[in-house]
Biopython code that builds the backbone (N, CA, C, O; Angstrom):
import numpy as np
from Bio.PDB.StructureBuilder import StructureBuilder

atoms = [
    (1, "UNK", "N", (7.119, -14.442, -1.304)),
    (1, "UNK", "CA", (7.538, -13.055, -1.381)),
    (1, "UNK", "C", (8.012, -12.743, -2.802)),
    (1, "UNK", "O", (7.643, -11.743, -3.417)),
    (2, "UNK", "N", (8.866, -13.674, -3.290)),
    (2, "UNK", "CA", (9.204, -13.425, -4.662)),
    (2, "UNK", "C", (7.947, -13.559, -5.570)),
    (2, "UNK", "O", (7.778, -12.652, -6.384)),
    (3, "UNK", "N", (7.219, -14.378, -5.540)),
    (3, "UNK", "CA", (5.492, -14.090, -6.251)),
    (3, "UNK", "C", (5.304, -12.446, -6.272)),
    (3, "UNK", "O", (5.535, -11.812, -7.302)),
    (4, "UNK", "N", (4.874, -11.824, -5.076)),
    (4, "UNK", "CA", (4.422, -11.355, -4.761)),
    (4, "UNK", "C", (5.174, -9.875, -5.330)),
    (4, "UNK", "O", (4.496, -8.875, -5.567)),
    (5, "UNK", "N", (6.489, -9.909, -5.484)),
    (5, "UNK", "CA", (7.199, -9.053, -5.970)),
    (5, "UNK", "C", (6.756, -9.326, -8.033)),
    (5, "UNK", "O", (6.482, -8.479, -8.883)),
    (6, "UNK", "N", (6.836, -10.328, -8.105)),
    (6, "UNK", "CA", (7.253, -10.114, -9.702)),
    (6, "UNK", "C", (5.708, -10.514, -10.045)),
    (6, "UNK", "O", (5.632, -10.611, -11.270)),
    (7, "UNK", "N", (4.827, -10.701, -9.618)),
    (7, "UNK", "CA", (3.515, -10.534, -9.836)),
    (7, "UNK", "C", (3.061, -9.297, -9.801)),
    (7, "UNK", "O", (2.174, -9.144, -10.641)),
    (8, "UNK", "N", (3.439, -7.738, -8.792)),
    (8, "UNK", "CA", (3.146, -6.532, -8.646)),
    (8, "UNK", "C", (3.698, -6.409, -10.137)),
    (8, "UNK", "O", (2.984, -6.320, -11.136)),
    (9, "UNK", "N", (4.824, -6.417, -10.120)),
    (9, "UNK", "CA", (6.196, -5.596, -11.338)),
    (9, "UNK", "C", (4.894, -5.918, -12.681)),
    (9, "UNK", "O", (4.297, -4.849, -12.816)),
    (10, "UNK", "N", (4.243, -7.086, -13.751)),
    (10, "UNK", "CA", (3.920, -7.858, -14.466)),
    (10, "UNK", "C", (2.506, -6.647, -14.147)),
    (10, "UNK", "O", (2.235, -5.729, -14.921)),
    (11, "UNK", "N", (1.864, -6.894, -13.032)),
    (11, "UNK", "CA", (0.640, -6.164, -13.523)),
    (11, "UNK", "C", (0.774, -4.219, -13.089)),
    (11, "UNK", "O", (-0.119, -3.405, -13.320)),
    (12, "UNK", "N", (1.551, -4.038, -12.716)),
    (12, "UNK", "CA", (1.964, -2.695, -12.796)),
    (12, "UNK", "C", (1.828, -3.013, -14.629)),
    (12, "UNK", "O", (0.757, -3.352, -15.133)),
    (13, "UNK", "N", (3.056, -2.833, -15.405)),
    (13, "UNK", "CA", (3.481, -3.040, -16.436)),
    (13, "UNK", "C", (2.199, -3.018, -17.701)),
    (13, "UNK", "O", (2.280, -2.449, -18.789)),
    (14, "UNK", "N", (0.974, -3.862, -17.139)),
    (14, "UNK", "CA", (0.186, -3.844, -17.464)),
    (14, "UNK", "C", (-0.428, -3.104, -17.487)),
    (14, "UNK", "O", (-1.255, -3.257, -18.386)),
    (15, "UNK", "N", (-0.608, -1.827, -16.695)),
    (15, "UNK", "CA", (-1.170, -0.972, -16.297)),
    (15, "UNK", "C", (-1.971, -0.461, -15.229)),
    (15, "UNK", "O", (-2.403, 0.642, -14.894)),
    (16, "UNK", "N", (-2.046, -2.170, -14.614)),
    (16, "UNK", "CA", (-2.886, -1.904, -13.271)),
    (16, "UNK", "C", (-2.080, -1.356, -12.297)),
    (16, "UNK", "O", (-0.898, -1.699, -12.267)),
    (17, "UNK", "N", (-2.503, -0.575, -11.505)),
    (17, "UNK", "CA", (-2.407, 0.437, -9.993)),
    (17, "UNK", "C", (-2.124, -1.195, -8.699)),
    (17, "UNK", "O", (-2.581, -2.300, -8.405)),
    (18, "UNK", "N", (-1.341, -0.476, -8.455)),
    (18, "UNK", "CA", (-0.665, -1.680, -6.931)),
    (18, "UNK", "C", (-1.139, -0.427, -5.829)),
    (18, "UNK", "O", (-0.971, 0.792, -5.862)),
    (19, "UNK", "N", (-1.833, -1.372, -4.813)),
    (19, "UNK", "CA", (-2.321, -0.444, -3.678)),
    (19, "UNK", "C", (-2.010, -1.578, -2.827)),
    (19, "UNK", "O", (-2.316, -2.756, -3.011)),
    (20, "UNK", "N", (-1.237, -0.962, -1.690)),
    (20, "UNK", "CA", (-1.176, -1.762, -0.682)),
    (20, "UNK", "C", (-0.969, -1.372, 1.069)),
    (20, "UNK", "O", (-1.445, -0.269, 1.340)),
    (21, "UNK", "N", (-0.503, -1.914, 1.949)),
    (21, "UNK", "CA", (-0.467, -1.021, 3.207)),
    (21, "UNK", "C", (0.928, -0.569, 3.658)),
    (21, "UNK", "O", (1.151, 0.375, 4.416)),
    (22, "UNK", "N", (1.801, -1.343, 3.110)),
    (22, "UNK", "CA", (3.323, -1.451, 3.501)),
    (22, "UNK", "C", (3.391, -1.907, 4.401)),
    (22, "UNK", "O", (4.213, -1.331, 5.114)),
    (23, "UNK", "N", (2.777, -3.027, 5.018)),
    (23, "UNK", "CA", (3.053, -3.903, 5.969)),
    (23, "UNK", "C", (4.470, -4.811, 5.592)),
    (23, "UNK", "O", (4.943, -5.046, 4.480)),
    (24, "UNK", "N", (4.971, -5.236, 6.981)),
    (24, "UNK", "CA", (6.181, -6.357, 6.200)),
    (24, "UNK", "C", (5.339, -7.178, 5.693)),
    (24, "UNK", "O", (4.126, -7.314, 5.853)),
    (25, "UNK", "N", (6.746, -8.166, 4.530)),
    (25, "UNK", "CA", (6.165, -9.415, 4.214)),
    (25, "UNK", "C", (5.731, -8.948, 2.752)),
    (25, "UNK", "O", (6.540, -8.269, 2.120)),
    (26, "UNK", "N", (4.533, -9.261, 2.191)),
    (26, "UNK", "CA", (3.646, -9.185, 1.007)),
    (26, "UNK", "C", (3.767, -8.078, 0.513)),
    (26, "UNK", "O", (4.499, -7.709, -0.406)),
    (27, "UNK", "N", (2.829, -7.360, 1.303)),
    (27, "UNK", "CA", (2.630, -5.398, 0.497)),
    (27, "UNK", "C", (3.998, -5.076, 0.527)),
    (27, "UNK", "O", (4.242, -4.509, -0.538)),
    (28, "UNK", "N", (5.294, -5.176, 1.408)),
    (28, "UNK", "CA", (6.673, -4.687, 1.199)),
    (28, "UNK", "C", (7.427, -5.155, -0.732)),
    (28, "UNK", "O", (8.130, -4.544, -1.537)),
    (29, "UNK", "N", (6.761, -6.518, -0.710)),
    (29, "UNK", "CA", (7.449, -7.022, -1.638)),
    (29, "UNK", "C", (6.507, -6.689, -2.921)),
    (29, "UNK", "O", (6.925, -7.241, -3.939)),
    (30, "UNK", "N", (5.500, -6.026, -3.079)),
    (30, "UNK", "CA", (4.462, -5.946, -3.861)),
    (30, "UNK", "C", (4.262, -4.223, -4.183)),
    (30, "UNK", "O", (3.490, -3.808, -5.047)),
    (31, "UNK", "N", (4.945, -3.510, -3.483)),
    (31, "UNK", "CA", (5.663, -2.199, -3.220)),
    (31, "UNK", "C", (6.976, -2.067, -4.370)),
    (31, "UNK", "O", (7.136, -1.272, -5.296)),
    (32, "UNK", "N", (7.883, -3.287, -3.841)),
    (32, "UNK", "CA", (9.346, -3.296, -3.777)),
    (32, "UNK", "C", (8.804, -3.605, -6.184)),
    (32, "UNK", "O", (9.311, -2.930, -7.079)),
    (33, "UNK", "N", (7.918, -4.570, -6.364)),
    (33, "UNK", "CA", (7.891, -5.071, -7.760)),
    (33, "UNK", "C", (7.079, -3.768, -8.755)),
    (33, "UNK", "O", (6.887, -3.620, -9.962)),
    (34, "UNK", "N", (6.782, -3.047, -7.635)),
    (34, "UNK", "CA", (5.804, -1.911, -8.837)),
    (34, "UNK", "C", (6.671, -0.308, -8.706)),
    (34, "UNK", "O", (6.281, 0.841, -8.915)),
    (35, "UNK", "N", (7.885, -0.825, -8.302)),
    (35, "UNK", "CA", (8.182, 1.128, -7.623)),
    (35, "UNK", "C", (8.020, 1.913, -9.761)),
    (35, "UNK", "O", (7.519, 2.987, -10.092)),
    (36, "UNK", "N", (8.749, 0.680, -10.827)),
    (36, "UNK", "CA", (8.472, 1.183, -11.555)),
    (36, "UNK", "C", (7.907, 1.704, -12.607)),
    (36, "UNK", "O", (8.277, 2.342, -13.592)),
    (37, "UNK", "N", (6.679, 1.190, -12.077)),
    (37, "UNK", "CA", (5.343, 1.455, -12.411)),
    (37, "UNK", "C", (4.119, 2.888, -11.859)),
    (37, "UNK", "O", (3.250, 3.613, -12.344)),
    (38, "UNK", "N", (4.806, 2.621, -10.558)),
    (38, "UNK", "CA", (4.115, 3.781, -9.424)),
    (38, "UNK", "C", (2.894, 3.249, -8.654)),
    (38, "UNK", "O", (1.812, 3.041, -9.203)),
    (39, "UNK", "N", (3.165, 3.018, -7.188)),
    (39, "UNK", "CA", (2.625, 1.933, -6.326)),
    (39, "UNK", "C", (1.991, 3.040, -5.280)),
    (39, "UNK", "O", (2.493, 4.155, -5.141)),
    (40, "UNK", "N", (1.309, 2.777, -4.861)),
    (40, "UNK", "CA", (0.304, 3.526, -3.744)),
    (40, "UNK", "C", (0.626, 2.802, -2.346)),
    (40, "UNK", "O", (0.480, 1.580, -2.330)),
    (41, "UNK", "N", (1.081, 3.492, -1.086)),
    (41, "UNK", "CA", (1.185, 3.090, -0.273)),
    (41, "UNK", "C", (-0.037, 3.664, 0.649)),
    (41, "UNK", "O", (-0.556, 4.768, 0.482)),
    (42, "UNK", "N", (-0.429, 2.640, 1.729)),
    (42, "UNK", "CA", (-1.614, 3.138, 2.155)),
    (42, "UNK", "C", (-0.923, 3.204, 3.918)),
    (42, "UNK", "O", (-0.305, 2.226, 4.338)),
    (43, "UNK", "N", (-1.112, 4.355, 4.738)),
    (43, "UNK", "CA", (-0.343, 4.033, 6.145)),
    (43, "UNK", "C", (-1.527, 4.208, 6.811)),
    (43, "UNK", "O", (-2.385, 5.039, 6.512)),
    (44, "UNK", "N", (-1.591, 3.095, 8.093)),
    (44, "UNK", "CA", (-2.482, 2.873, 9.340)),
    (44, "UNK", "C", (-2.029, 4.862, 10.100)),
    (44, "UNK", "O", (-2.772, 5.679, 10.644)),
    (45, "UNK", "N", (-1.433, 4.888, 9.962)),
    (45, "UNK", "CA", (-0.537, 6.289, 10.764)),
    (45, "UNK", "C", (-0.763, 7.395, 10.255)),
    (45, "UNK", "O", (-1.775, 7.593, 9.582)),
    (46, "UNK", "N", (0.219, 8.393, 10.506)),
    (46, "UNK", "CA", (0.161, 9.437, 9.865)),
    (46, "UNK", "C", (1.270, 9.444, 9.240)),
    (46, "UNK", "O", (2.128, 8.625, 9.571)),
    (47, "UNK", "N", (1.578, 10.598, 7.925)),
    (47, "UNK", "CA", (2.306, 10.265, 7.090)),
    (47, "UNK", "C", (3.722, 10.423, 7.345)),
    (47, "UNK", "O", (4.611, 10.127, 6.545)),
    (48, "UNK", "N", (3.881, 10.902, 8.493)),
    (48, "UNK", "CA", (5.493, 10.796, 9.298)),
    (48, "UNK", "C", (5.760, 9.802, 10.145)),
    (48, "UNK", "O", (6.582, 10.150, 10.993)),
    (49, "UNK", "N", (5.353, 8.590, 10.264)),
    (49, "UNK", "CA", (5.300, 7.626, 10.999)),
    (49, "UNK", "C", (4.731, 6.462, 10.540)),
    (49, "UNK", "O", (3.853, 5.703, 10.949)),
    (50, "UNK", "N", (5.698, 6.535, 9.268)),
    (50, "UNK", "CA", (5.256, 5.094, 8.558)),
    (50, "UNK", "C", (5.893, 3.773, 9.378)),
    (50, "UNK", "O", (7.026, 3.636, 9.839)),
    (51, "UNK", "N", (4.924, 2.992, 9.388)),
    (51, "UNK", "CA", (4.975, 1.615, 9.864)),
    (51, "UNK", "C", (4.784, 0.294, 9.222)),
    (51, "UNK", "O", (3.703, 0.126, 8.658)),
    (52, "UNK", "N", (5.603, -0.624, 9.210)),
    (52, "UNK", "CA", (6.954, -0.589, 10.243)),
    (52, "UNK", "C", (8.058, 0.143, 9.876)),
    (52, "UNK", "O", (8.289, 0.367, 8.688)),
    (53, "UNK", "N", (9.011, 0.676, 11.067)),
    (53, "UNK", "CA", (9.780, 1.841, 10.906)),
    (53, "UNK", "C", (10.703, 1.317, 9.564)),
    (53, "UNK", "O", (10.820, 2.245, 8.764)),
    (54, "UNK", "N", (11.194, 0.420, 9.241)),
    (54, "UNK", "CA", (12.230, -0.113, 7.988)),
    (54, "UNK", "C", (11.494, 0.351, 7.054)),
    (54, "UNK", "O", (12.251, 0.701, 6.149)),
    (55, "UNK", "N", (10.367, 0.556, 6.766)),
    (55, "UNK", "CA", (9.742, 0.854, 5.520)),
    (55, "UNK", "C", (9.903, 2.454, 5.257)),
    (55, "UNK", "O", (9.378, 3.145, 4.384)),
    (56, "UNK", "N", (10.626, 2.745, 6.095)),
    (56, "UNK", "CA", (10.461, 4.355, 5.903)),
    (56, "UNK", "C", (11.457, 4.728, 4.753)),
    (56, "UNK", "O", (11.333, 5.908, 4.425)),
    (57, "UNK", "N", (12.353, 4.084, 4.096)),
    (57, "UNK", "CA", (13.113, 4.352, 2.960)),
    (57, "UNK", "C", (12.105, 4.084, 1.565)),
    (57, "UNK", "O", (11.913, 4.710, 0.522)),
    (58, "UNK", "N", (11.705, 3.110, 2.011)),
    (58, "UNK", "CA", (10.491, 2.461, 1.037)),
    (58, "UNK", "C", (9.318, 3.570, 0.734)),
    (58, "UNK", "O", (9.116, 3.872, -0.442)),
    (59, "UNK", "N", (8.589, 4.145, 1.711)),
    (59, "UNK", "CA", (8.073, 5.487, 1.505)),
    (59, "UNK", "C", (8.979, 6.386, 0.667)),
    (59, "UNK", "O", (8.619, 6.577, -0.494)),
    (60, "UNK", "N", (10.043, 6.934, 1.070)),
    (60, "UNK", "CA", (10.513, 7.653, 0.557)),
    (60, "UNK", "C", (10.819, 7.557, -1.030)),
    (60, "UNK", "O", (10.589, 8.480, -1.811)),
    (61, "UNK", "N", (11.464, 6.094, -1.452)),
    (61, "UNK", "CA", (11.471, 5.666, -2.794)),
    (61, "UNK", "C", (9.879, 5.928, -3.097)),
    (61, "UNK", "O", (9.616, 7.128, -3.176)),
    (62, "UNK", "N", (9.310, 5.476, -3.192)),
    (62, "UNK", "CA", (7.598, 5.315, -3.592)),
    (62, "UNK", "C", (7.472, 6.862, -4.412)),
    (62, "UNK", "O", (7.305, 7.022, -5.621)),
    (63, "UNK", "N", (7.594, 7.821, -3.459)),
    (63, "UNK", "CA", (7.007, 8.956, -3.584)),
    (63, "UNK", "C", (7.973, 9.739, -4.422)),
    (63, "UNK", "O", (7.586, 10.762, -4.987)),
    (64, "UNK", "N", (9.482, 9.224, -4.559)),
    (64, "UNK", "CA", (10.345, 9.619, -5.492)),
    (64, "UNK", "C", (10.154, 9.308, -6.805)),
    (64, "UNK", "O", (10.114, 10.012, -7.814)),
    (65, "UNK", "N", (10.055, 8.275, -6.645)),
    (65, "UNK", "CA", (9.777, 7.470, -8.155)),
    (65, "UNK", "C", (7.944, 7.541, -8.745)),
    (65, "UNK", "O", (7.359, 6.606, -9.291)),
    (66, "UNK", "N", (7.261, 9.117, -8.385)),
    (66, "UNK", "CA", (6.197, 9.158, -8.869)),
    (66, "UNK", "C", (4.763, 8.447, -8.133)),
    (66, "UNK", "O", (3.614, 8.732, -8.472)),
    (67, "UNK", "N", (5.108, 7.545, -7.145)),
    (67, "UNK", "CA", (4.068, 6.496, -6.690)),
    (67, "UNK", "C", (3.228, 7.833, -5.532)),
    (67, "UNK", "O", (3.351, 9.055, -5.444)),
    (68, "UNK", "N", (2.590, 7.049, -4.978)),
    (68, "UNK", "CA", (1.901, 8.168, -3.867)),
    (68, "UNK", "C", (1.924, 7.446, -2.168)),
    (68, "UNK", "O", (1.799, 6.225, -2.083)),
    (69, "UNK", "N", (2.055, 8.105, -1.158)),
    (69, "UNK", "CA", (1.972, 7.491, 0.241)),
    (69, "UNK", "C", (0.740, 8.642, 0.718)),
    (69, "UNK", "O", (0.685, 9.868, 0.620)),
    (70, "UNK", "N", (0.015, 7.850, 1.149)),
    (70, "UNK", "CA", (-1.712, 8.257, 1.624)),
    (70, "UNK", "C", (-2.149, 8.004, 2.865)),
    (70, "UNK", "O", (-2.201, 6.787, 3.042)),
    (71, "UNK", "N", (-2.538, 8.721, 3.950)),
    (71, "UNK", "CA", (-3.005, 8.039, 5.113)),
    (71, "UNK", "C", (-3.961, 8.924, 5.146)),
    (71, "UNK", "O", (-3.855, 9.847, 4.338)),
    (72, "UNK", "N", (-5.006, 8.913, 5.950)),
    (72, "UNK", "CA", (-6.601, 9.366, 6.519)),
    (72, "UNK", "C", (-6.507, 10.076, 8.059)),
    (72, "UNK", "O", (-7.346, 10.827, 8.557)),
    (73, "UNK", "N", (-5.076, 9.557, 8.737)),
    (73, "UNK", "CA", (-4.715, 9.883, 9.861)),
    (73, "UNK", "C", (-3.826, 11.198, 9.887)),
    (73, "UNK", "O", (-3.155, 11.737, 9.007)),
    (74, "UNK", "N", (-4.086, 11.548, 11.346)),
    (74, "UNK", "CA", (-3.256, 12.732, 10.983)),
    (74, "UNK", "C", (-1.894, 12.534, 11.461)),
    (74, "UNK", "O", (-1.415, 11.517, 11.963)),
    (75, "UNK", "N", (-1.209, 13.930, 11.173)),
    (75, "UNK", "CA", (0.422, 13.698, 11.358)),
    (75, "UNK", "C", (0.316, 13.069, 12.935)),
    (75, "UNK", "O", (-0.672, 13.090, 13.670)),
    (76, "UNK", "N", (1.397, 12.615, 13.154)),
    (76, "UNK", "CA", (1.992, 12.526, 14.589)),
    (76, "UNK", "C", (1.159, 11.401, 15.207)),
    (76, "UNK", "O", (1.360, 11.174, 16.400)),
    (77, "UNK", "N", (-0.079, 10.399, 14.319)),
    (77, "UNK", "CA", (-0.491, 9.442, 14.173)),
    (77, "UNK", "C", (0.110, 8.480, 14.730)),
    (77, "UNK", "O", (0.522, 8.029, 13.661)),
    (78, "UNK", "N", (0.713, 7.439, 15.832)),
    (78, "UNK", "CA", (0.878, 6.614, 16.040)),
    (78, "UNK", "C", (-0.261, 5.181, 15.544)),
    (78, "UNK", "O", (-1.350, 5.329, 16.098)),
    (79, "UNK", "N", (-0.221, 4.241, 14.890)),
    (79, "UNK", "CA", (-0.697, 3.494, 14.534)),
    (79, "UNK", "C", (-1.028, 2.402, 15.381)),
    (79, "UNK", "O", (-0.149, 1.644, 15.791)),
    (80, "UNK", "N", (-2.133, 2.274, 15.653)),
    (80, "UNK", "CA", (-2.910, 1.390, 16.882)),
    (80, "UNK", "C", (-3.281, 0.317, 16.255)),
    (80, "UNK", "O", (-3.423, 0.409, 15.036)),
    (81, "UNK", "N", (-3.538, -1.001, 16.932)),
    (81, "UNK", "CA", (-3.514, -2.380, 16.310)),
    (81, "UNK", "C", (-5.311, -2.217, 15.251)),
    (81, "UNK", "O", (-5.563, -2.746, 14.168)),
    (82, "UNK", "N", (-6.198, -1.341, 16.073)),
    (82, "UNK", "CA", (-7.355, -1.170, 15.538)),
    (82, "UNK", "C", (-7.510, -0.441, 14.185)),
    (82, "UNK", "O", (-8.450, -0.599, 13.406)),
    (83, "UNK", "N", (-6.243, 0.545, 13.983)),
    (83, "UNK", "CA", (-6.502, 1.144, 12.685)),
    (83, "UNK", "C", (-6.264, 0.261, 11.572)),
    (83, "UNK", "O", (-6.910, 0.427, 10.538)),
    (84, "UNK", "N", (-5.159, -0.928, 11.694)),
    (84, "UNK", "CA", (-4.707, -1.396, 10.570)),
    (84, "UNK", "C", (-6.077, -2.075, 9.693)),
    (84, "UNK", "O", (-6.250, -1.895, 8.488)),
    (85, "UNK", "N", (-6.968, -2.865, 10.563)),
    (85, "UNK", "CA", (-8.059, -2.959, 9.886)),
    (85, "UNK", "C", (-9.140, -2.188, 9.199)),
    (85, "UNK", "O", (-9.652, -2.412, 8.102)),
    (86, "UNK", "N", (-9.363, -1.332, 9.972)),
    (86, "UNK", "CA", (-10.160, 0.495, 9.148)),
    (86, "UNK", "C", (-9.089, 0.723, 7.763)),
    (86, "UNK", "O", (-9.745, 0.632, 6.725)),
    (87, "UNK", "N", (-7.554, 1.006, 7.500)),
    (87, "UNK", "CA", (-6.777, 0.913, 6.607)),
    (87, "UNK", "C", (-7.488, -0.070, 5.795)),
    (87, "UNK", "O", (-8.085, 0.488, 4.873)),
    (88, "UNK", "N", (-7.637, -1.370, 5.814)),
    (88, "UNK", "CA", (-7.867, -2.062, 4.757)),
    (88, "UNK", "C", (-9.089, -1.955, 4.117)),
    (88, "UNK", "O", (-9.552, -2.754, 3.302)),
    (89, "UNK", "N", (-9.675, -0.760, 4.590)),
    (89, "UNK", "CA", (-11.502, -1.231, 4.280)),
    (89, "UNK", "C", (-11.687, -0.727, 3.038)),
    (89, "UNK", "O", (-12.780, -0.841, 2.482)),
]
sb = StructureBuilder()
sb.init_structure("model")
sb.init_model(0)
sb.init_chain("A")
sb.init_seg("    ")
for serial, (resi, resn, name, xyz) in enumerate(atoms, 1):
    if name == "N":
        sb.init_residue(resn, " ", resi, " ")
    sb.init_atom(name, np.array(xyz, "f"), 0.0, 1.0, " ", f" {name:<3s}", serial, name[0])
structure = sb.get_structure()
């Protein structure tokens, strides 16, 4: 997790774009290393029902600090075990 954080932060910095899903674990910590850079969150859901629910401060930072939160789904989206894979495609 700490990789995964100060590896985002290093290539943010660099200039590369961090895209991830905000899943726990990895993309949280790969989120958490680029907020100041500006990190793309990608949600299985819709954009009021980010998942998992703890990440919902994490959205909120993201989109404060310039980054973007993106979903394909519509509002009121509950996130089904089948979307998370369509998300990654």
């Amino acid at each position: 997790i700490k990789m995964a954080r100060t590896l985002a932060a290093e290539l943010g910095r660099d200039g590369f774009g961090i895209v991830s899903g905000l899943a726990r674990g990895i993309d949280t910590a790969a989120h958490q290393g680029s907020l100041a850079s500006g990190t793309i969150g990608v949600l299985a859901g819709g954009l009021d029902l980010p998942y998992p629910p703890e990440n919902a401060a994490l959205c909120n930072e993201i989109a404060e600090r310039g980054g973007a939160i993106i979903s394909e789904m519509p509002f009121g989206w509950q996130p089904r075990a089948q979307d998370f894979p369509r998300r990654n495609r």
